[in-house]
C-alpha positions in Angstrom: 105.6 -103.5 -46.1 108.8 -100.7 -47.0 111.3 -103.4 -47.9 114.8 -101.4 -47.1 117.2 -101.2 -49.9 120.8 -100.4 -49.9 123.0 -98.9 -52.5 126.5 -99.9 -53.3 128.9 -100.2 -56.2 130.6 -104.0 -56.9 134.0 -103.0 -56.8 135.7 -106.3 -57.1 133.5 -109.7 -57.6 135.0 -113.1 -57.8 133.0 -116.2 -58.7 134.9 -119.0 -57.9 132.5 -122.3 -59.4 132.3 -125.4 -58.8 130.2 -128.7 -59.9 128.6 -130.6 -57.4 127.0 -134.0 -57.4 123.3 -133.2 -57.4 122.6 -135.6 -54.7 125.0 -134.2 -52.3 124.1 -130.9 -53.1 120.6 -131.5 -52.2 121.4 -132.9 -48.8 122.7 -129.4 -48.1 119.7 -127.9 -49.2 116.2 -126.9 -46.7 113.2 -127.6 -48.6 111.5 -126.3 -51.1 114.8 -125.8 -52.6 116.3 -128.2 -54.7 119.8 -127.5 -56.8 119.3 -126.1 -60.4 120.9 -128.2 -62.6 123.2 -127.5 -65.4 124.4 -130.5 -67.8 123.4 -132.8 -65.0 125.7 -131.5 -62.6 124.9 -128.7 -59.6 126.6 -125.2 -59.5 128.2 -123.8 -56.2 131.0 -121.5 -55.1 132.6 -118.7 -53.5 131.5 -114.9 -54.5 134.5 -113.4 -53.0 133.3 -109.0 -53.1 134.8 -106.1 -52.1 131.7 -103.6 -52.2 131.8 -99.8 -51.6 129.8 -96.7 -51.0 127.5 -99.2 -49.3 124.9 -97.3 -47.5 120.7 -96.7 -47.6 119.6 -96.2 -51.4 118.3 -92.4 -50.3 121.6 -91.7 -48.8 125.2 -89.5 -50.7 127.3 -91.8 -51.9 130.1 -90.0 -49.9 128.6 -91.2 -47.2 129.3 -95.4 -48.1 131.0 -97.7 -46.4 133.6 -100.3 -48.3 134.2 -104.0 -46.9 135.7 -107.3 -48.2 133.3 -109.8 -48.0 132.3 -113.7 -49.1 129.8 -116.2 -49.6 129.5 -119.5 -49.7 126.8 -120.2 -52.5 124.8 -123.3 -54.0 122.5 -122.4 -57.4 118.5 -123.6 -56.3 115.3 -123.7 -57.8 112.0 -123.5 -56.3 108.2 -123.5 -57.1 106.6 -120.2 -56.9 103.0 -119.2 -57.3 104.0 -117.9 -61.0 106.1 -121.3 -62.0 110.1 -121.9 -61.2 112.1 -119.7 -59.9 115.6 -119.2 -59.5 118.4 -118.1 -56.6 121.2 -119.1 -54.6 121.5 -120.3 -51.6 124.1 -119.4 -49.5 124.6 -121.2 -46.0 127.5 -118.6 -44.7 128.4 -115.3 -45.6 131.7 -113.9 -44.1 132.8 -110.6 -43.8 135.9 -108.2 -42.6 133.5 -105.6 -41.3 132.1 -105.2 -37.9 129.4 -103.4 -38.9 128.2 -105.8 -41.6 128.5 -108.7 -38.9 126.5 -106.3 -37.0 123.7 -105.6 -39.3 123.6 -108.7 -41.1 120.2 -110.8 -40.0 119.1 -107.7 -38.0 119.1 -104.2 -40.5 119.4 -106.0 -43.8 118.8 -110.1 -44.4 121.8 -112.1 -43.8 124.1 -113.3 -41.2 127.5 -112.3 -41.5 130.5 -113.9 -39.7 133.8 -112.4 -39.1 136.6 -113.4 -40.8 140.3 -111.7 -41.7 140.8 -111.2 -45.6 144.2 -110.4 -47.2 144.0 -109.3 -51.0 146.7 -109.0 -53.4 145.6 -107.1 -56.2 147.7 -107.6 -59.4 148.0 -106.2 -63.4 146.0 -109.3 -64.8 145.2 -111.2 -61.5 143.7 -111.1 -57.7 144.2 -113.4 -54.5 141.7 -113.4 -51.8 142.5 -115.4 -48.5 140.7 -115.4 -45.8 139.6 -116.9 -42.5 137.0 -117.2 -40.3 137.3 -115.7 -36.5 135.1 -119.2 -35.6 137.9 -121.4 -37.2 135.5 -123.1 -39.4 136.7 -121.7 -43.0 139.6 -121.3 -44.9 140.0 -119.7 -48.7 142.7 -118.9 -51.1 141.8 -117.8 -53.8 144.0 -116.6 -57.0 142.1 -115.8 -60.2 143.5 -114.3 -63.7 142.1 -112.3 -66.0 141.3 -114.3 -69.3 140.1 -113.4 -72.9 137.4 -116.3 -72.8 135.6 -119.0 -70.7 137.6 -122.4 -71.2 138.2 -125.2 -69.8 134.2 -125.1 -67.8 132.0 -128.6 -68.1 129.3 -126.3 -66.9 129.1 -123.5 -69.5 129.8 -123.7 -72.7 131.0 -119.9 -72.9 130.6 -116.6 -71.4 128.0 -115.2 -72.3 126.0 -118.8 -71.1 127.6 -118.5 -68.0 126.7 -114.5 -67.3 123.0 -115.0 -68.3 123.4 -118.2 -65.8 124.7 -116.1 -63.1 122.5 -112.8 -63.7 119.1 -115.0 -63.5 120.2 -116.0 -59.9 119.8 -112.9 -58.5 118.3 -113.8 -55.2 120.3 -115.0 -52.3 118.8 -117.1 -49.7 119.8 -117.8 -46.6 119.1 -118.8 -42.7 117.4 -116.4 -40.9 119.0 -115.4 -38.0 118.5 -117.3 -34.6 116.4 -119.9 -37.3 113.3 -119.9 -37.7 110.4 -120.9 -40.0 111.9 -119.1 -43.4 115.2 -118.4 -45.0 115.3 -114.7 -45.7 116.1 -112.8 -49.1 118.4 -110.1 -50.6 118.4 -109.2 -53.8 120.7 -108.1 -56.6 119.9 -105.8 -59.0 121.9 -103.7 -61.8 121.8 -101.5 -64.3 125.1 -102.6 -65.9 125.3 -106.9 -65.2 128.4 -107.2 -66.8 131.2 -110.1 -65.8 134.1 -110.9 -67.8 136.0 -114.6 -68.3 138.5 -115.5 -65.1 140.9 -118.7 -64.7 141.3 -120.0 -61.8 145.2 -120.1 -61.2 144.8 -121.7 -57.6 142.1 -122.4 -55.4 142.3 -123.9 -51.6 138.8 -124.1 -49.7 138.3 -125.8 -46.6 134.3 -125.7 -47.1 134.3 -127.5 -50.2 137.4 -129.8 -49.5 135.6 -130.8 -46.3 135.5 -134.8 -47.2 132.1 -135.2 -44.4 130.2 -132.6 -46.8 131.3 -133.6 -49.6 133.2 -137.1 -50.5 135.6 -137.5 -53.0 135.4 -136.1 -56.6 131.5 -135.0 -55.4 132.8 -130.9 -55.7 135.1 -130.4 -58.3 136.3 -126.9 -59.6 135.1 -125.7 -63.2 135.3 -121.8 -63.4 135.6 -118.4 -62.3 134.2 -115.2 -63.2 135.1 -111.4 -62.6 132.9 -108.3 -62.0 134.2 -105.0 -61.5 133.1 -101.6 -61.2 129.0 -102.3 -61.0 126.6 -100.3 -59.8 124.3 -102.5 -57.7 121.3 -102.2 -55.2 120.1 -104.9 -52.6 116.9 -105.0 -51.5 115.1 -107.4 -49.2 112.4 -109.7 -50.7 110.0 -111.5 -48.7 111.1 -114.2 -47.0 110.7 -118.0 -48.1 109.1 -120.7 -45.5 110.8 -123.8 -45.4 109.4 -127.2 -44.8 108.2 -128.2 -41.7 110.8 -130.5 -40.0 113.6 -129.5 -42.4 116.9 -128.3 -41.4 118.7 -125.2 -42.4 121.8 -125.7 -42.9 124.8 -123.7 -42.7 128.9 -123.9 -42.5 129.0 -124.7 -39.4 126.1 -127.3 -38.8 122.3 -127.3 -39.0 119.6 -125.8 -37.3 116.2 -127.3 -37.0 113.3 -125.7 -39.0 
């Protein structure tokens, strides 16, 4: 089967983390997943992107398209045929372009909403707000720049939290109109590279939702930047869920 794969460069990546109770996080999860653990405690977030020269890997890059975009992401672990293996889940991506809410679970893997960004881009920090067309998320999100990783009970520096990050390469997520699988994209580079972020406010209506998750069960630990990466995303074969599980995503659950 010709997998497509799509060329791009990460402009502007924001990892906004959080740590999760593990049991909560595993309610939100479809099955075989389960939530990778790190110090006892779950990893989720918001990759907040702006991505550009997007377009088929055979294709000029003139000839790309550029798009602020975001997902909602949980860290998993599964059993494969070769041992553990590693991705993220991500129950909602977002995005400010028609065409990507277009070709999102039809071209390429993954549903896209539409939402309306706004982006201040400053000397040593960024804010990315945005808001769903369907009413159902709100984020605003103001990172620095920093020297180092501190203040994280997740990672005990950098370079921990990169390899962390660049092992999860796989997103997984509903397949569109549900179904019997999630579906796959993956992330790969040439030149992984993210550099230390602080978190100088942070609003989200996802993980502030008290009914997802109750009080003190999602608090925030960290952020990361990435800029100016080459990446490609290709589709990977898609992973069954249990029978009689639900796939879940931001705005409810869908029977498997």
């Amino acid at each position: 089967m010709i997998r497509p794969r799509l060329s791009s460069t990460i402009e502007r990546r924001l990892l906004v983390n959080y740590r999760v109770d593990p049991h909560i996080a595993a309610a939100l999860l479809p099955a075989p997943l389960r939530p990778q653990l790190v110090r006892g405690q779950a990893v989720a977030g918001i990759c907040l992107l702006r991505i550009g020269g997007v377009r088929p890997a055979w294709a000029p890059a003139a000839t790309g398209l550029t798009s602020e975009n975001a997902a909602h992401r949980i860290s998993v672990e599964w059993d494969g045929p070769d041992g553990v293996e590693r991705g993220v889940y991500i129950p909602r991506r977002d995005t400010a372009s028609r065409l990507n809410a277009f070709a999102g679970g039809r071209i390429y893997p993954g549903e896209h909403g539409r939402a309306d960004f706004t982006v201040r881009e400053e000397a040593d920090a960024v804010r990315v707000a945005f808001a769903t067309r369907d009413g159902e998320v709100e984020v605003d999100a103001t990172v620095e720049d920093a020297g180092e990783l501190r203040g994280s009970e997740l990672f005990t520096d950098l370079a921990e939290a990169s390899e962390f990050f660049r092992l999860g390469s796989r997103g997984l997520s509903p397949a569109a109109a549900g179904g019997s699988h999630l579906d796959v994209l993956e992330l790969s580079t040439p030149a992984w590279k993210v550099t230390a972020g602080r978190p100088r406010t942070v609003r989200s209506s996802f993980f502030e939702d008290l009914d997802r998750f109750p009080p003190g069960s999602a608090v925030l630990d960290s952020a990361l930047v990435m800029r100016g990466v080459a990446a490609r995303w290709t589709q990977g074969a898609p992973l069954r869920v249990g029978a009689g599980t639900e796939v879940r995503t931001g705005t409810g659950a869908r029977a498997a």
